[in-house]
N, C-alpha and C positions, 0 to 999 in steps of 0.2 A: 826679574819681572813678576816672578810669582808673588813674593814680597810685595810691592808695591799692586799686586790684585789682592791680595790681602787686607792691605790698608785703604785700598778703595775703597772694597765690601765692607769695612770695621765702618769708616765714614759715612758710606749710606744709611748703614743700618741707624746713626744717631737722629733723633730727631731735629725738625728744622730747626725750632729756635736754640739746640747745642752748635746746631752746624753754621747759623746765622750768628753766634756768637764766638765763636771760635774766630771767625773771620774778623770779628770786630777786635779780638783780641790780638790777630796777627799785626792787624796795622797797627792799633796802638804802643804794643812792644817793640815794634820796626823805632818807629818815633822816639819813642824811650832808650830803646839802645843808642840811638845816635847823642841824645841827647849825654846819656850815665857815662859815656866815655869822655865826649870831645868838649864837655861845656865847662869845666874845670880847666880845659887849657886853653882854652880860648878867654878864658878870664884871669887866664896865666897870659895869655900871647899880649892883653892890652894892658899890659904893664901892673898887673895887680899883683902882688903876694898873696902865700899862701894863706895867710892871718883872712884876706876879704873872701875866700876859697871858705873856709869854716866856718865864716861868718854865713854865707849865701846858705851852705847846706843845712845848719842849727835852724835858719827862720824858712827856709823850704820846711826844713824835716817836721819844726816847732807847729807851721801852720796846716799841716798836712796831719799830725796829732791831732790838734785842736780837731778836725771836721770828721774825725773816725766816728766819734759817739750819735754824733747827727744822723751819719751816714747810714750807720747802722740801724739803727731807731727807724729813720726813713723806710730804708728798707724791708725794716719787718712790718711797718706799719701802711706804707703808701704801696709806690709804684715801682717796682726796681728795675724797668726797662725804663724809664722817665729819667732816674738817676744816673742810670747808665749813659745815656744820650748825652746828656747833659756833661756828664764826665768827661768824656769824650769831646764834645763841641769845646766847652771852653778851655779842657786844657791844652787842646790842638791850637787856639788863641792866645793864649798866653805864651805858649812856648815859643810859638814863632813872633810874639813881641820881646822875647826874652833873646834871638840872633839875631836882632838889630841893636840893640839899646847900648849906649857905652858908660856911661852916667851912673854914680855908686849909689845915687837915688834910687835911679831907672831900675837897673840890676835888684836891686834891693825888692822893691816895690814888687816886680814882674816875679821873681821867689816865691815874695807872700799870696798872690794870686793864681799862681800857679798852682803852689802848694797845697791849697784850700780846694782844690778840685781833682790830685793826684792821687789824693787815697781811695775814690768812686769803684775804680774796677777790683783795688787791692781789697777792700772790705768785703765785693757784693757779690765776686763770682763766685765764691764757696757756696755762701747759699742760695745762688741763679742756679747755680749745675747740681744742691741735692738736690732743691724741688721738681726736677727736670730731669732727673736719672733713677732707676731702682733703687734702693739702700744695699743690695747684694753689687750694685756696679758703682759704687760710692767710688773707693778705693783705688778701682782701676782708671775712671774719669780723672779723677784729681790727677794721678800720675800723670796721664795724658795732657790735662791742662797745664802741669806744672813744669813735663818738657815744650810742650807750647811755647808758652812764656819763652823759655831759655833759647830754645831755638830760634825764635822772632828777634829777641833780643841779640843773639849770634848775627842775622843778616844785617841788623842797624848796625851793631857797635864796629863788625867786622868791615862791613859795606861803606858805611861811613868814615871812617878810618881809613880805607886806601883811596877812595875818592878826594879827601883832604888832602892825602900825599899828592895823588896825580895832577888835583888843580895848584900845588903849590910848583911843581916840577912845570906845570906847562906858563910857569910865570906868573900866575896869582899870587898873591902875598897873602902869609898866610892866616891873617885873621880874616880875609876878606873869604877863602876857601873855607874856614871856619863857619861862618855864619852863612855861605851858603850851603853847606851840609846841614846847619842846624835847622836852618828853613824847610828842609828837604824835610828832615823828621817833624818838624812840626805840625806840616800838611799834612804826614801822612797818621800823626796820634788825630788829627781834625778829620780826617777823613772817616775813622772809626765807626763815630755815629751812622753812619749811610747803614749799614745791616743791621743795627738795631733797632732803626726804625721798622724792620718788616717782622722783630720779632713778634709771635702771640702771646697776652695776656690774658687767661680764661683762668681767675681765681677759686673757681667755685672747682674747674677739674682738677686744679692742682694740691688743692686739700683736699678731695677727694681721693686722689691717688696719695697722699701722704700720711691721710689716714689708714689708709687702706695698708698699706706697706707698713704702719706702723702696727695693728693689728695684726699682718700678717708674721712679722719678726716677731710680735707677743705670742702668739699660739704657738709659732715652731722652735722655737728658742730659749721663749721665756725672762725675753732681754730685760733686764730692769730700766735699760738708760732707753726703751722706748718711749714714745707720749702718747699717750693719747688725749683730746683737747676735752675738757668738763669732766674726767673721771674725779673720784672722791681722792684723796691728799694731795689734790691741788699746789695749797700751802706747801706742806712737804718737799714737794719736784721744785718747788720755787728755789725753797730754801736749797736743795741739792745742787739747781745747777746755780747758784750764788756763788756757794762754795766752788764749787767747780772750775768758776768761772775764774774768780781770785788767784787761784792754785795755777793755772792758763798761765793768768797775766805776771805772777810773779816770775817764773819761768823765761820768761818771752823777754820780759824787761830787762835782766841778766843779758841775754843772748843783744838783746838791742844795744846796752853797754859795751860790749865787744865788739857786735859789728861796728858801730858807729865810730870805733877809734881807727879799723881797718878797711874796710868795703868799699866807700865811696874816695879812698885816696890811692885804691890798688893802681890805677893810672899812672898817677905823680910817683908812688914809690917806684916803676918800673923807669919813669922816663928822669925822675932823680938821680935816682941810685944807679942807674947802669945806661943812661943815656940812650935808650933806646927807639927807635922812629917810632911814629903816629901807627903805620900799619906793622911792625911787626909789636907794639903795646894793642892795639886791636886784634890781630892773630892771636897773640898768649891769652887777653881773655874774653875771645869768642871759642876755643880750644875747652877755657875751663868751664865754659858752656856747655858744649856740645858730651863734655865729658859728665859733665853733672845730669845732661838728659839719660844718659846711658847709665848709670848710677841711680835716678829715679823709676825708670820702667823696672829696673831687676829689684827695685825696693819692697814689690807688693810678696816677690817671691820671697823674700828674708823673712817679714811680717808675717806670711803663713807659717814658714817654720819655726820662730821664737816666739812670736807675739807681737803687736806693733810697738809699747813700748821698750822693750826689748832693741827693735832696730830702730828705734830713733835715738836711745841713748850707745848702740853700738857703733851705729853711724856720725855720731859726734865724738865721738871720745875718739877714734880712728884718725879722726881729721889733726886731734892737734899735735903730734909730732910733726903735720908738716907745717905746720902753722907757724910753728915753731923755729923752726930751720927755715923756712922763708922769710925770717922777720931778721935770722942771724947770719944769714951765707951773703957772700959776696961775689961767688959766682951764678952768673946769669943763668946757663943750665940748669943749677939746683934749683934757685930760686925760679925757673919756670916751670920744672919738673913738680916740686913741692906745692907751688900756688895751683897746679892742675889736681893735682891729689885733691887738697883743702878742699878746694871747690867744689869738687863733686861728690866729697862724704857726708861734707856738712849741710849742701845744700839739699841730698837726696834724702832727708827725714822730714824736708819740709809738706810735702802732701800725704804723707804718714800720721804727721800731729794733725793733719786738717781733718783728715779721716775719724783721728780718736777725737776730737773736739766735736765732729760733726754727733756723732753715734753718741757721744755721752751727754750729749745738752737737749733738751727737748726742742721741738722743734721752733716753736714762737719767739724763743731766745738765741737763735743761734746767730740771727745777725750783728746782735748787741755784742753776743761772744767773738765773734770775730775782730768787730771793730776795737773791742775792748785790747784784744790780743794784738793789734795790730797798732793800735794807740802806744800801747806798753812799749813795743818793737820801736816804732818811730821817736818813742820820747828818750829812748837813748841815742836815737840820731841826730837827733836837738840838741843833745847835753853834752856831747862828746866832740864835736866838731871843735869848740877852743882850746880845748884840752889837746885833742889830736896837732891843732897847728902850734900850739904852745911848746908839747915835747919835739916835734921836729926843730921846728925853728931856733930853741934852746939847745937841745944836743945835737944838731944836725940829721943828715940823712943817714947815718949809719946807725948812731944808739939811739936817736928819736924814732926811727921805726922799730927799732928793736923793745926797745919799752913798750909801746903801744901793742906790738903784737903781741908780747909777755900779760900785757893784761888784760889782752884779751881772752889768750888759754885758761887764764887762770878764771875771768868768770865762766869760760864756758862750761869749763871741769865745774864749778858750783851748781849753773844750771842743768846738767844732766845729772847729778846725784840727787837734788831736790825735783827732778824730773822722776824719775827711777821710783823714790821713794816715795810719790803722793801719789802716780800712777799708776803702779806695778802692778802685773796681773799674773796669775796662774799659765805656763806654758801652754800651746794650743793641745798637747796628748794629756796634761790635766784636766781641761776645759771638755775634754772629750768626755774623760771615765767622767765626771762629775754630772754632765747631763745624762 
């Protein structure tokens, strides 16, 4: 009980529009979870192979690339409660056209639509929650939103998932229990917008206060990767965070090639390779969920002792022995035990680098940085889905996962070494004597 008076008072204390979007982000990841688990086998259940499986995710992922750059631009430029809304609204629309349709048109089509409206929250909330939080409470927000996410997505994927089994048990057949799960998520990603609409927009305080904290970190600190807007080497900061930016997106790209061969098939390799049910392949990873929240909150404590990149390459390179062993064991155990590690090492640096991306870009850039990064991330989701069904379907399910997960380690080991070495910084007890 105490705990949970804790997390009350942590809640109140945020302001409305963190706490009005939080809730919009619950529902939407509720929707999304249902969807990341069960709509790959419901596209399995009507008789498709894995080949149309690759194909659907490449022009999701491909279309969902294409609108990061917009997004972001939008964002920095327009309305980012507007986009949010909008995010939300129609991709609550689309989805729930996407558990009806049976048609490889249909299918197809509802992807690219969908797709085009997916990347709204992933681009916008980094920079909705700095503008919107101290720059001293950057780090801990992110963590916070990043178990968010994973948790919301724990009640879809896990929720969704034994609801599938029960409607099939109670004599539903089971693509028709399928599609009404997915409808379930779809209302509830549509529903989203309702609290974003009552978020506030007041432009003039919120560059106020970002000047103001951007001044402030310049007096006590002496931060370089501060901004402040119309100082003199303008040009300069442009030029820095270009590079900067580059440097992001090379990084992220790597990591999008690996995910993309493994992440959105962890379903099918559980229910292939070891024939496992709908709810106990939703148990194992809403688990590696729940383990990755736990894994993210203790992340800000490693970053204060090492540095943040420090723990975001220590946190990846950890992950791939079991990445490793999950892509080559045959027993179910391991392979549960191992994909619960993975999950939670790899994915707990991810509001780490959002942290360092936000602190080193100035601030009128940081939505284009995002999207850019995020673009990068998706367009190995694109690229990798025929490849991914190519090596299964060609070596089957034992060396065709095993291959794909193999090259996956191997980009990831690249992108934390070229991580490492464009970002490295000074330990925090150097950074100390130094100032």
């Amino acid at each position: 009980m105490r705990v949970l008076r804790q997390i009350h008072a942590e809640i109140r204390g945020w302001s409305r529009n963190i706490q009005l979007f939080f809730l919009a982000s619950i529902l939407y990841q509720i929707g999304n979870g249902m969807f990341s688990v069960l709509y790959n086998l419901y596209i399995q259940g009507l008789g498709y192979n894995d080949t149309m499986n690759g194909q659907i995710v490449s022009i999701q992922s491909l279309a969902t690339a294409i609108m990061f750059v917009p997004i972001g631009l939008g964002g920095d430029r327009f309305s980012r409660k507007r986009l949010l809304i909008a995010g939300a609204l129609f991709s609550g629309i689309f989805l729930i056209g996407r558990s009806f349709d049976y048609s490889t048109s249909g299918l197809i089509w509802f992807a690219v639509f969908s797709g085009l409206f997916a990347g709204v929250f992933q681009v916008l909330a980094i920079p909705f929650l700095a503008e919107n939080v101290k720059k001293s409470q950057r780090l801990k927000m992110f963590s916070y939103y990043s178990s968010l996410v994973l948790a919301s997505q724990v009640l879809g994927s896990l929720g969704g998932g034994v609801f599938a089994d029960l409607l099939h048990t109670l004599g539903i057949a089971k693509v028709t229990g399928l599609q009404t799960v997915l409808f379930i998520g779809g209302a509830a990603t549509l529903a989203a917008f309702i609290p974003m609409l009552f978020v506030s927009e007041d432009k003039s305080s919120v560059q106020t206060v970002t000047t103001d904290h951007a001044v402030s970190a310049t007096t006590v600190s002496e931060d370089k990767n501060s901004s402040i807007p119309d100082q003199p080497g303008k040009l300069q900061d442009k030029n820095k965070d270009s590079r900067l930016i580059g440097q992001f997106v090379i990084t992220q790209l790597l990591i999008g090639f690996g995910s993309g061969l493994v992440v959105p098939y962890l379903n099918l390799y559980f229910t292939n390779r070891f024939s496992v049910s709908l709810s106990a392949m939703s148990l194992l990873i809403s688990l590696g969920q729940i383990m990755t929240i736990v894994s993210m909150l203790i992340g800000p404590t490693l970053a204060a002792k090492v540095g943040s990149v420090r723990a975001v390459v220590i946190f990846q390179v950890l992950s791939l022995p079991f990445l490793l062993l999950t892509g080559f064991t045959n027993v179910l155990f391991i392979a549960s035990v191992s994909f619960l590690f993975r999950q939670a090492l790899m994915n707990a640096a991810n509001p780490i680098q959002s942290a360092i991306l936000v602190d080193r870009v100035s601030d009128k850039r940081r939505g284009i940085a995002n999207s850019l990064m995020q673009t990068a991330f998706m367009t190995g989701w694109a690229t990798m889905g025929p490849v991914q069904s190519y090596l299964v379907t060609t070596y089957g399910t034992y060396w065709g996962y095993a291959i794909t997960f193999s090259i996956t380690g191997g980009l990831y080991v690249i992108s934390s070494l070229m991580y490492y070495m464009m970002f490295k910084e000074p330990k925090p007890s150097a950074r100390v004597r130094l100032n």
